[in-house]
C-alpha positions as CSV (number, residue, x, y, z in Angstrom):
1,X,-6.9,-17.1,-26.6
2,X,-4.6,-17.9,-24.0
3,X,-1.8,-15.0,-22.8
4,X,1.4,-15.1,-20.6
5,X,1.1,-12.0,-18.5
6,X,4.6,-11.5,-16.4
7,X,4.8,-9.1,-13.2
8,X,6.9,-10.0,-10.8
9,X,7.4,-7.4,-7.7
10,X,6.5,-5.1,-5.7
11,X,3.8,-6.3,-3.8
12,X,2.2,-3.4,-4.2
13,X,2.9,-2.8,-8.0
14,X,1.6,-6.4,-8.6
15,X,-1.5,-5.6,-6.7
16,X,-2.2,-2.7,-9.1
17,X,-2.6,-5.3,-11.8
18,X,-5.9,-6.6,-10.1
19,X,-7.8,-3.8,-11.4
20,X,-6.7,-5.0,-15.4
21,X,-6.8,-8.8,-14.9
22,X,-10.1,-8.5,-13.4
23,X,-11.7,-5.9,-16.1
24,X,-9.6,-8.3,-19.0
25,X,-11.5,-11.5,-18.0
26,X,-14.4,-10.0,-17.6
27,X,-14.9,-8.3,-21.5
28,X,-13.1,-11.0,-22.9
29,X,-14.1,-14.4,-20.9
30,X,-12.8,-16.6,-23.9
31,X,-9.5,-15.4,-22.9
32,X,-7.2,-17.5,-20.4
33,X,-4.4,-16.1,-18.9
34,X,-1.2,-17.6,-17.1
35,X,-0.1,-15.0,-14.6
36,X,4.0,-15.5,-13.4
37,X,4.7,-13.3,-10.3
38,X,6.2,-14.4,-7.2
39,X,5.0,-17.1,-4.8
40,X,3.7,-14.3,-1.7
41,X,1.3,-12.8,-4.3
42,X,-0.4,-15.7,-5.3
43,X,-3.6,-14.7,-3.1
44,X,-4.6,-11.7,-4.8
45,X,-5.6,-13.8,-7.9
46,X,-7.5,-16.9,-6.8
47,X,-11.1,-15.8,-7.6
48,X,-10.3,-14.1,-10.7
49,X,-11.9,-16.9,-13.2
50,X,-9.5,-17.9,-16.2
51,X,-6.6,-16.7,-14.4
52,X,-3.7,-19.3,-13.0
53,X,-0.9,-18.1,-11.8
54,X,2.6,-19.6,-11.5
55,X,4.2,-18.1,-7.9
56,X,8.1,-18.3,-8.3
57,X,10.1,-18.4,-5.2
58,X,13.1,-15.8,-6.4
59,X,15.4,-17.0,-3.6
60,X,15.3,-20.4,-4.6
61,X,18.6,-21.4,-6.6
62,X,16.5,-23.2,-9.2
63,X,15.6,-19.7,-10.6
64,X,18.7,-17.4,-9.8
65,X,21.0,-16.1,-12.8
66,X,20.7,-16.5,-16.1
67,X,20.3,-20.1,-16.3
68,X,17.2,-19.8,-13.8
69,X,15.3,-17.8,-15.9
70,X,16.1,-20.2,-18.9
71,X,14.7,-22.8,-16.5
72,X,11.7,-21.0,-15.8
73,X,11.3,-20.1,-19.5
74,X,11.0,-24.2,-20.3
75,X,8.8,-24.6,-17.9
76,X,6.1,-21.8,-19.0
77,X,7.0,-22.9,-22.4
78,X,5.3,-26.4,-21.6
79,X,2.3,-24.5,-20.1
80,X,1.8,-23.3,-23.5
81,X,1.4,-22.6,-26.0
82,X,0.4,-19.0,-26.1
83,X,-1.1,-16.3,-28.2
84,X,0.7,-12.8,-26.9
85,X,2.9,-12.2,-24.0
86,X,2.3,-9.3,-21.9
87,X,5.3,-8.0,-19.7
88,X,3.7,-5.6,-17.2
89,X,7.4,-5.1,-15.4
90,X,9.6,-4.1,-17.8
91,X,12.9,-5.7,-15.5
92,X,16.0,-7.6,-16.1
93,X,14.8,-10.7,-15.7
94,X,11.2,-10.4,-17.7
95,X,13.3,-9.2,-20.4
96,X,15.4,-12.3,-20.3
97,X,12.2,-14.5,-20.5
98,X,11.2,-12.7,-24.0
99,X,14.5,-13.4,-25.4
100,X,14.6,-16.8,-24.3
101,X,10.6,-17.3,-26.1
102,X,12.7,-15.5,-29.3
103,X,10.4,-15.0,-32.0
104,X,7.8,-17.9,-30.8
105,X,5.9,-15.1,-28.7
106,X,5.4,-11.8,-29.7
107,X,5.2,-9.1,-26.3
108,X,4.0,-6.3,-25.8
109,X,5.8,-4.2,-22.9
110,X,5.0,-1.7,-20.1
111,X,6.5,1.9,-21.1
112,X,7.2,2.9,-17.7
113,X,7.8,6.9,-18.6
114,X,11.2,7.1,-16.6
115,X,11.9,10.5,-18.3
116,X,8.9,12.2,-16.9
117,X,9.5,10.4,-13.7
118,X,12.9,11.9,-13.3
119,X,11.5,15.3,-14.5
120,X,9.6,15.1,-11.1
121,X,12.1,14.2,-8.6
122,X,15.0,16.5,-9.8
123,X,16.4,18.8,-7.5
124,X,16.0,22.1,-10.0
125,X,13.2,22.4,-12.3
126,X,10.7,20.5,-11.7
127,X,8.1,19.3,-14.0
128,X,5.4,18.4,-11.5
129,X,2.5,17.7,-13.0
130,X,0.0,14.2,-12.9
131,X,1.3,11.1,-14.9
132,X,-0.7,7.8,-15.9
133,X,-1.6,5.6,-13.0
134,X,0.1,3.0,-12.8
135,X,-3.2,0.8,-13.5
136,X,-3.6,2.9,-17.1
137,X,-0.2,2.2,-17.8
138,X,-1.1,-2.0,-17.1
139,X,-4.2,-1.1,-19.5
140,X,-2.3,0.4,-22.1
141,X,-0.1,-2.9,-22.6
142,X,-3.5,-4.8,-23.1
143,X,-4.6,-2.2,-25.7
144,X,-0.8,-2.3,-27.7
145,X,-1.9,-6.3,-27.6
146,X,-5.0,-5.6,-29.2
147,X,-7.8,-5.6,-26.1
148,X,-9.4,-3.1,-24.6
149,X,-10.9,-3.8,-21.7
150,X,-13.9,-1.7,-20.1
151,X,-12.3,-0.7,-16.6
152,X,-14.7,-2.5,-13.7
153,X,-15.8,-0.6,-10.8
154,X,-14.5,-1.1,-7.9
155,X,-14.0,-3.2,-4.9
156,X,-11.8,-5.4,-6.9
157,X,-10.2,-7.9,-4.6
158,X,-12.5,-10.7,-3.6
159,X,-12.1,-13.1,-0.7
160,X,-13.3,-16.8,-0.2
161,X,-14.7,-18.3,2.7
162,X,-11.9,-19.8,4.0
163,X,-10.5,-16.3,4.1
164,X,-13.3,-14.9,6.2
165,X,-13.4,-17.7,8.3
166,X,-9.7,-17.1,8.9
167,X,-10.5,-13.5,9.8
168,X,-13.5,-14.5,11.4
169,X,-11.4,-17.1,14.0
170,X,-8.5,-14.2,14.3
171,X,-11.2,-11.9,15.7
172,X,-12.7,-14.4,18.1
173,X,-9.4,-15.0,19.4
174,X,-9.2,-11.6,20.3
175,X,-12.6,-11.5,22.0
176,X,-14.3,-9.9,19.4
177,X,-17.8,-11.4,18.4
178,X,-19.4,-8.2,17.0
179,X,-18.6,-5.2,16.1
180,X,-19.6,-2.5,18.4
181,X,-17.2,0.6,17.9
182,X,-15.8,2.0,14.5
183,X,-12.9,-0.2,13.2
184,X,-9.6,2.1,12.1
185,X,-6.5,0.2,10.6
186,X,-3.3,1.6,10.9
187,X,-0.4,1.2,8.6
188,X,2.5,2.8,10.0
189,X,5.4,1.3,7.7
190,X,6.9,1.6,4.2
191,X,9.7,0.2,2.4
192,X,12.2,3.1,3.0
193,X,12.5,5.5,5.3
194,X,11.5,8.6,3.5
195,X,8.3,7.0,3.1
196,X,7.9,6.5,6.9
197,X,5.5,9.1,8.8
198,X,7.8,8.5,12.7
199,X,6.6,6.4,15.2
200,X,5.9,8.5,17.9
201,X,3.6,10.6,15.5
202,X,2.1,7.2,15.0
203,X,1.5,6.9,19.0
204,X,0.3,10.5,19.5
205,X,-2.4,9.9,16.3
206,X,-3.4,7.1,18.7
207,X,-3.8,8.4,21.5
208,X,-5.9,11.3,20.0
209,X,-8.3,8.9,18.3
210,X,-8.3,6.7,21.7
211,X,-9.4,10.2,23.6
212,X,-11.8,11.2,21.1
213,X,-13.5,8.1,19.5
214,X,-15.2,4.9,20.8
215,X,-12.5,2.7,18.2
216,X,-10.5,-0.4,17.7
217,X,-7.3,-0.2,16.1
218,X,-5.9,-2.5,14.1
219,X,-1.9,-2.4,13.2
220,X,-0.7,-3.6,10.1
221,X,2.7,-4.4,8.9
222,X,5.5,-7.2,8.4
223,X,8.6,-9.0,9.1
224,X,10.1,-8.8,12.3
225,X,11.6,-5.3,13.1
226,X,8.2,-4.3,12.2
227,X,6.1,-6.8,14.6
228,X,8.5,-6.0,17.6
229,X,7.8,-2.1,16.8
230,X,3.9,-2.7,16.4
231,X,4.2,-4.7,19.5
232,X,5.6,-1.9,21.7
233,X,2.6,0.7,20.2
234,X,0.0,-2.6,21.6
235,X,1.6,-2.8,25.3
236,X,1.0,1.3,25.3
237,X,-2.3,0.7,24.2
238,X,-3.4,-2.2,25.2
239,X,-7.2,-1.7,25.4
240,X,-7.2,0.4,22.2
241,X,-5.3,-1.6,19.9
242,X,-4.7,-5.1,18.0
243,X,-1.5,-6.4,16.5
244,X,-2.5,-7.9,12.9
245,X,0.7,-8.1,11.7
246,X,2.1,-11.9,11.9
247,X,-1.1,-13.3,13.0
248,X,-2.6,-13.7,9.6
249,X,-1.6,-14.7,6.1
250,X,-2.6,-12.3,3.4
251,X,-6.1,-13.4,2.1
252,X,-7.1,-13.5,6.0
253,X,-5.8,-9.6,6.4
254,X,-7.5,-8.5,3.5
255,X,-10.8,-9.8,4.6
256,X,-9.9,-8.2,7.6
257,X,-9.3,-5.2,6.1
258,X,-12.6,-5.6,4.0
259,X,-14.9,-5.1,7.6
260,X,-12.7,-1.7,8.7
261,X,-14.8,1.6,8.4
262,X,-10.9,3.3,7.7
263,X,-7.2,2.2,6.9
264,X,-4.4,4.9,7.5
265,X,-1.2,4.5,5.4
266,X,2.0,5.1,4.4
267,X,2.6,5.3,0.3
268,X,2.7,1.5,1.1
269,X,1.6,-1.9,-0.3
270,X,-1.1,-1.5,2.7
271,X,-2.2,1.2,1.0
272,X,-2.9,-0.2,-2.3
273,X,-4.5,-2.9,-0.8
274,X,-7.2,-0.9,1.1
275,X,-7.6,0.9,-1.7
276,X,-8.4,-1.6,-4.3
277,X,-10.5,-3.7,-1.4
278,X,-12.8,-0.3,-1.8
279,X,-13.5,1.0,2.1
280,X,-11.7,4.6,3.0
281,X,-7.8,4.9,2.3
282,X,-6.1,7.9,4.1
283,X,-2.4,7.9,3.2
284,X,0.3,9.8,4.0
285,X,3.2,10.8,1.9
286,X,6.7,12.2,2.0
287,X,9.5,12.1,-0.5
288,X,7.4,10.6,-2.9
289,X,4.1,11.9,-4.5
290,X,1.0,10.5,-6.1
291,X,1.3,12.8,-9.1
292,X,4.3,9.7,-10.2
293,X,1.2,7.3,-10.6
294,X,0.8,5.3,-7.6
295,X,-1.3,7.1,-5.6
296,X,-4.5,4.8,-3.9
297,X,-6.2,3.7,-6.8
298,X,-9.8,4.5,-6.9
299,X,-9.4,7.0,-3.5
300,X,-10.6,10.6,-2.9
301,X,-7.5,12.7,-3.6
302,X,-8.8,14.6,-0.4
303,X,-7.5,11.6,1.5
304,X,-4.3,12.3,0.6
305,X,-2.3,13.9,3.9
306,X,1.0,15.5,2.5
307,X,3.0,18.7,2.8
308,X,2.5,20.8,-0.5
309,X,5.1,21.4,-2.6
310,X,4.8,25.2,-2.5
311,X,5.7,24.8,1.0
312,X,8.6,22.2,0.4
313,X,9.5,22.6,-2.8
314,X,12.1,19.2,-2.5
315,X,9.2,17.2,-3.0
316,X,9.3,14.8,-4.4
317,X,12.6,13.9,-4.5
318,X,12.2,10.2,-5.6
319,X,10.1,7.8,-6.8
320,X,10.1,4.8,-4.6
321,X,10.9,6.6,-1.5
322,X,14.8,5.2,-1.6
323,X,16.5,8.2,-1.5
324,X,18.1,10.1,1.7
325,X,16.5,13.2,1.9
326,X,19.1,15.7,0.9
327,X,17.8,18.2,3.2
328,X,19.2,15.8,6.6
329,X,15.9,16.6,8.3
330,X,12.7,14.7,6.3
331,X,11.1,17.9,6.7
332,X,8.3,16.1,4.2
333,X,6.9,13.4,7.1
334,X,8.0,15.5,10.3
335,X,6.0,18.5,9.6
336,X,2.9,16.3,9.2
337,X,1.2,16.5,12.8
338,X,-1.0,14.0,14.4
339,X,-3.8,16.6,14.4
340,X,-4.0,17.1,10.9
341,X,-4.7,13.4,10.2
342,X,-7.2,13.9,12.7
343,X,-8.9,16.0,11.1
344,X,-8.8,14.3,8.1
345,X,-10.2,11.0,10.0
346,X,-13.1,13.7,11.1
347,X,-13.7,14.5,7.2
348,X,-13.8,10.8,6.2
349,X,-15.6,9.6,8.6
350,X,-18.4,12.7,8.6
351,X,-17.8,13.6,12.3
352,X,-17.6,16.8,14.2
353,X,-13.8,17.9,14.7
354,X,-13.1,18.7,18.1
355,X,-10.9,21.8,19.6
356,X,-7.6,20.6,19.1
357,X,-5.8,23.0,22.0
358,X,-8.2,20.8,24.3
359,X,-6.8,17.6,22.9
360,X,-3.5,19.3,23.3
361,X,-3.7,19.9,26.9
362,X,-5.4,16.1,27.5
363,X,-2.6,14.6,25.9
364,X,0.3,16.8,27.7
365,X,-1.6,15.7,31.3
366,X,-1.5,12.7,31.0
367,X,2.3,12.3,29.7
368,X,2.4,14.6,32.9
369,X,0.8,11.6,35.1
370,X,2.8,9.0,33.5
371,X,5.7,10.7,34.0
372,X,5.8,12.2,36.8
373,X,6.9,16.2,35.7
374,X,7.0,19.2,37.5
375,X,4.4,21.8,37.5
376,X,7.1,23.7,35.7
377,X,8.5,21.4,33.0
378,X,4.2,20.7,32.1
379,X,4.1,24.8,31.3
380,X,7.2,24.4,29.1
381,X,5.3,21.4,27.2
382,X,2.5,23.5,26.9
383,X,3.7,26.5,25.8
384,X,6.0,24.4,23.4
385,X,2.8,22.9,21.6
386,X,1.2,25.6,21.0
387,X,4.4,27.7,19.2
């Protein structure tokens, strides 16, 4: 039995499909699959047995407009043949690809549930309530094909060798031989801003955790803006933290991220990652909400830091975060405080909480050394953090 199984982007939403491939191969080993996403996501599949998968480079010109998805289609059609297609995305171009195979290949399609989706982020009346994760949705394409997988337990991402060894060389570079201290990655980005908890909530998180834990902290992210921002957190926190971002391809972060006691994230593909590589997810969330179905798959709910929606009623007010708050203030990631993920780092991690009006006052001295205040303009800071 040999299937065409199409999922081209997010990053995240393609890594969500781990959990299905794996399970699929695993009740039904006779099957072979032939996986088309695009080229960056290639990684996440390579030790899944009977799987190959065809990574397409989008920008290239050989598969842009109509007549590069007709191009693609000749060349999966010579892979071939196949038994059932299975469209996971539900887009443009994966629907151009089934009319192209005609009626040579029957599909079966992802039902995305747009209308309850858009019952959530509405301005007025609401209908808030938990949809199908996005991996049930995956496994209900399977079953409209005719298999039924028995979900796996997780972790489900598994890495090679040469993937440890590249983690292995990245940490020995950075003059770690053995792990002495609790390991804590940090995830600061998202694809839109909404999404986004601000950086200098980011920097005060650290510096709480560098006062009150023996830890290494390692900062995840991508692309350049994101490297020059995650650069200026290292140079304020030199002895506390380490850049990942850049300095790794993607099978050597996620063995990275396989050794951390904790990852903090935004509603991010960092995120799902952590999540589905199985160690302790903490994410943080804004104008979107896990109740749409991509919450971190396999995660305590309890991890989940967010304002509640009896308090901000707005939320959410999309689905992918690509909205501009409507309320001109992103109330949603702004009243999140450093502390309270603090706390929640306590909970995971089993470890007393400490008083935070003492961390309070640590912190304000020694922006007070740095920069030089008056006794005066200190008092104001203090008084200010405690309103």
């Amino acid at each position: 039995m040999h299937l065409l199984v199409i999922r081209f982007s997010a990053m995240g939403d393609v890594a969500l499909t781990i959990p299905v491939i794996s399970s699929l191969v695993s009740s039904y080993p006779d099957v072979r699959i032939t996986y088309v996403t695009k080229k960056e996501h290639e990684a996440f599949f390579y030790n899944i047995p009977g799987v190959e998968v065809i990574g397409i480079d989008l920008k290239d010109k050989h598969y842009q407009g109509l007549w590069g998805i007709y191009r693609l289609y000749k060349e999966l059609k010579r892979l071939g043949p196949y038994d059932y297609g299975i469209d996971l995305h539900g887009s443009l171009r994966s629907k151009l690809l089934k009319f192209f195979f005609g009626k040579e290949l029957k599909f079966a399609t992802i039902v995305k549930g747009r209308k309850e989706k858009r019952q959530q982020t509405r301005r007025k009346n609401k209908i808030l309530k938990p949809l199908p994760h996005t991996v049930e949705r995956y496994l209900h394409v399977f079953e409209r094909a005719g298999f039924y997988p028995k979900l796996l337990k997780g972790p489900y991402i598994t890495l090679d060798i040469q993937a440890k060894k590249l983690a292995k060389d990245f940490l020995i570079k950075n003059q770690i031989t053995k792990k002495e201290e609790l390991w804590i990655g940090i995830a600061p980005f998202a694809g839109h801003i909404p999404k986004t908890w601000p950086l200098f909530k980011v920097k005060k998180l650290i510096e709480i955790i560098k006062n009150q834990l023996k830890c290494k902290i390692f900062l995840f992210g991508g692309g350049k803006k994101e490297i020059e921002l995650l650069n200026e957190i290292h140079q304020e926190f030199k002895d506390t933290t380490i850049v990942v971002a850049g300095k790794l391809s993607l099978d050597g972060e996620m063995t990275l991220m396989e050794r951390l006691d904790l990852m903090i994230a935004m509603d991010s593909f960092n995120m799902h990652i952590a999540s589905l590589i199985g160690i302790p997810v903490i994410s943080i969330w804004g104008a979107t909400h896990p109740y749409s179905g991509f919450g971190p798959f396999g995660q305590n709910e309890k991890n989940i830091v967010q304002i509640p929606t009896e308090i901000l009623p707005c939320r959410p007010c999309a689905i992918f975060g690509n909205k501009k708050c409507y309320r001109k203030d992103l109330a949603c990631m702004y009243w999140i405080e450093p502390e309270d993920v603090f706390e929640k780092i306590c909970e995971v991690l089993k470890i007393p909480c400490p008083d935070f009006i003492a961390i309070r006052n640590t912190i304000i001295n020694n922006y007070y050394k740095k920069n030089k205040l008056s006794s005066m303009a200190q008092n104001q800071v203090k008084s200010d953090s405690h309103k």
